[in-house]
MARZA-250734 format. One line per 8 residues: number of its first residue (from 1); their letters; for each residue x, y, z of C-alpha. Coordinates in steps of 0.2 Angstrom, whole numbers. Layout:
% residues N
NUM> A> X Y Z; ...
//
This chain:
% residues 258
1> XXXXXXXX> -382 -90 6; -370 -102 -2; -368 -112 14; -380 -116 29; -375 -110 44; -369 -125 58; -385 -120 70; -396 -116 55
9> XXXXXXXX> -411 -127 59; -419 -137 45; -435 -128 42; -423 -111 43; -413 -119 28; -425 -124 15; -436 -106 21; -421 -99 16
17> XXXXXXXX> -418 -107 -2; -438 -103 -2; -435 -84 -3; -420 -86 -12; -431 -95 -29; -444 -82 -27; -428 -69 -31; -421 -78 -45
25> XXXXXXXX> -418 -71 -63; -430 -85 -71; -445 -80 -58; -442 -61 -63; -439 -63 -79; -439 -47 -90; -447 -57 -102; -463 -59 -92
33> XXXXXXXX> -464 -40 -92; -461 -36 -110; -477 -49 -112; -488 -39 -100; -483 -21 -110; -483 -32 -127; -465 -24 -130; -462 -36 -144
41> XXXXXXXX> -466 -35 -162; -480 -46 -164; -489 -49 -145; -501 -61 -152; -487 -72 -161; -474 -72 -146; -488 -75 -134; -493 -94 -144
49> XXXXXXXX> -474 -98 -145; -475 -96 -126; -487 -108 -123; -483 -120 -136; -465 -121 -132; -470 -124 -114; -480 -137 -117; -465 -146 -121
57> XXXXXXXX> -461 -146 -103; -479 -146 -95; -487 -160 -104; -472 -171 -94; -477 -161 -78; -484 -180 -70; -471 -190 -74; -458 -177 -66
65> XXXXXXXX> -471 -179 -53; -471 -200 -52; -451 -201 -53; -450 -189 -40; -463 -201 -29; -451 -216 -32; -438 -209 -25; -444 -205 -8
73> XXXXXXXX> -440 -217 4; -453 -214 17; -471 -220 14; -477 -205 23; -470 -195 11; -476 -204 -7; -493 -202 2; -492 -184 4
81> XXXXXXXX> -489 -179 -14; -503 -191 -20; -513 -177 -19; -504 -168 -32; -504 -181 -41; -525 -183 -41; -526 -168 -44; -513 -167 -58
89> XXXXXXXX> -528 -181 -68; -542 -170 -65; -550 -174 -49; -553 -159 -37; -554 -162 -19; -568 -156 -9; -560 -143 -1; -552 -135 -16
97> XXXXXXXX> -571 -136 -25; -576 -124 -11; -562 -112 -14; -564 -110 -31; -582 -102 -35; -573 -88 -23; -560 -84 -37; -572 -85 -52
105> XXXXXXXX> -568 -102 -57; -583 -115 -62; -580 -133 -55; -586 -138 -70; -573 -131 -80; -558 -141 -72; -567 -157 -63; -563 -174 -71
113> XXXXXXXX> -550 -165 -83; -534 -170 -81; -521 -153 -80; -515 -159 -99; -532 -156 -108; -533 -138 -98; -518 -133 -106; -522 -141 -122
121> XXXXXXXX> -540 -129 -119; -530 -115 -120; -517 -118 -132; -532 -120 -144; -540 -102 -140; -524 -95 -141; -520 -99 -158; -508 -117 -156
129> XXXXXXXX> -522 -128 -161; -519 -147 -167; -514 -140 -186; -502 -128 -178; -493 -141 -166; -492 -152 -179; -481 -142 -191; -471 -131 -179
137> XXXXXXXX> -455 -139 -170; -449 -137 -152; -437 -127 -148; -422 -134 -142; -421 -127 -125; -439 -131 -125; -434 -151 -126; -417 -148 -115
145> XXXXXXXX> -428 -141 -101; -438 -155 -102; -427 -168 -101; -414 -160 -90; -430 -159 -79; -435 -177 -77; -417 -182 -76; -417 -172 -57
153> XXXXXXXX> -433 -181 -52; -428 -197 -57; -411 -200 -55; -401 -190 -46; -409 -193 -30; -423 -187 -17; -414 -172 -12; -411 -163 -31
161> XXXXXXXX> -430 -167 -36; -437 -161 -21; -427 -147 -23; -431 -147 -41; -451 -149 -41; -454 -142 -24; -443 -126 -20; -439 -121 -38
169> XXXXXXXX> -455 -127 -47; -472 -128 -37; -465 -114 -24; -464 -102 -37; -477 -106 -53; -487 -93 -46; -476 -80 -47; -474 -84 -67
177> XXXXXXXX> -491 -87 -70; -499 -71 -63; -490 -60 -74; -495 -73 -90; -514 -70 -85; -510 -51 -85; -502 -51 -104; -519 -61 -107
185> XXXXXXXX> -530 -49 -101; -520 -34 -111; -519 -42 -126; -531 -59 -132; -547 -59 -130; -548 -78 -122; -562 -82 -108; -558 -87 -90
193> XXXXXXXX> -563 -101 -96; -551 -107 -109; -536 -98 -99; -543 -108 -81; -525 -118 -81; -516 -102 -76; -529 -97 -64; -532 -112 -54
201> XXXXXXXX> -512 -116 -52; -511 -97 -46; -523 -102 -34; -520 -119 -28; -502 -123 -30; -498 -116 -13; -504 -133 -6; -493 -143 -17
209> XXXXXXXX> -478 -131 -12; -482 -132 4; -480 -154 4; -465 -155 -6; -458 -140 6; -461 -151 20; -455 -167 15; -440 -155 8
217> XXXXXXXX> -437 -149 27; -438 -168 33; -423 -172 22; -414 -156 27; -414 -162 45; -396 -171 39; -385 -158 36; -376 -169 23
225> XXXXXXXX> -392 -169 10; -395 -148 11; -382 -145 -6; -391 -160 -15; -408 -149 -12; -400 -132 -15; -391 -141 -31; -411 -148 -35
233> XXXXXXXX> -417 -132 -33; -406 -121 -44; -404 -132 -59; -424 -130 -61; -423 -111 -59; -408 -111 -69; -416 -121 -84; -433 -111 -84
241> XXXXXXXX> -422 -96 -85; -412 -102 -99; -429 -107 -109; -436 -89 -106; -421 -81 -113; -424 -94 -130; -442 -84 -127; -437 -70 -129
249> XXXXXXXX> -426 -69 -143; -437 -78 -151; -451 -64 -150; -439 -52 -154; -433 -60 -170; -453 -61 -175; -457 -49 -187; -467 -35 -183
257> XX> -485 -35 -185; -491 -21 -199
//
């Protein structure tokens, strides 16, 4: 919907903008399939560029995180994301230790390290070690996503990094990862252990969703802050789609492995 409706509550807005992320080109990307069936000339190749080029944006993920916490004007609501933020070091709450044997994931593996050395784990295994980050560039819709990025959660407002980081970011990672973590299993031979950043974001992320959703619906009670969030919401969608088109021409343009 392009416009909310004048009895349209709050909560029936941003669950709205909710379902319409979840149906975005940049959450269903055809790229993400062509991954999972390894329709690309060299899996293995397209499949380090992936992660390499997103750690460009995923190494920044707690600063995005900070700048969005600054702009919020009501302490209740910095409180609720310091969670996220914890958790973005490395600590795992007590709650969330308990959920994880469940899904096949050692405590050991993620507790006291912060989400930057998990991804770092795996970029190692899957080939982008130190020597390989040292000599290969990022992208540059790789960099433009991350900057465009923390300029939405730092300076444009509440409303466009809520929408940003909340509806079009933590609400939907999920829906990216899962089909990443397939093309793993189809194609590398990495443990659960080295590939535990996907897994554990698949699985936990829904409670960080769920407090930036809430403080998202607690700024949308003002009818006048609803296109900020949208505005928030799309540019982040609209970004990561961008990137994952790069991606794929990228992979295409590989050449093929004899």
């Amino acid at each position: 919907m392009s416009k909310s409706a004048p009895s349209e509550t709050a909560q029936e807005f941003v669950t709205a903008l909710c379902e319409q992320a979840c149906s975005h080109r940049a959450v269903n990307h055809p790229y993400l399939q062509k991954l999972i069936a390894g329709d690309v000339p060299d899996i293995k190749g397209a499949m380090r560029d992936f992660v390499f080029q997103y750690s460009a944006y995923t190494f920044d993920f707690i600063r995005y995180l900070t700048a969005t916490i600054s702009q919020l004007e009501d302490e209740g609501h910095r409180k609720s994301l310091t969670r996220n933020l914890v958790e973005e070091s490395g600590s795992v709450y007590d709650d969330n230790a308990e959920i994880l044997p469940t899904i096949g994931i050692e405590l050991e593996w993620v507790n006291n390290v912060p989400h930057t050395e998990l991804f770092r784990r795996y970029l190692e295994a899957a080939g982008a070690g130190a020597e390989y980050r040292k000599k290969t560039p990022y992208a540059d819709e790789a960099i433009m996503w991350r900057e465009l990025f923390y300029t939405v959660c730092s300076r444009e407002g509440p409303c466009r990094a809520l929408g940003a980081i909340g509806l079009g970011t933590e609400n939907i990672v999920k829906y990216i990862y899962s089909p990443f973590i397939k093309a793993i299993e189809n194609h590398l031979d990495i443990s659960r252990r080295d590939r535990v950043f996907f897994d554990a974001h698949v699985a936990l992320d829904d409670q960080h969703g769920e407090a930036l959703t809430n403080i998202a619906i607690d700024y949308a009670a003002k009818p006048e802050n609803r296109k900020a969030i949208k505005e928030g919401m799309l540019m982040a969608l609209s970004i990561r789609g961008t990137f994952f088109d790069a991606l794929e021409a990228r992979a295409n343009a590989m050449p093929a492995v004899q």
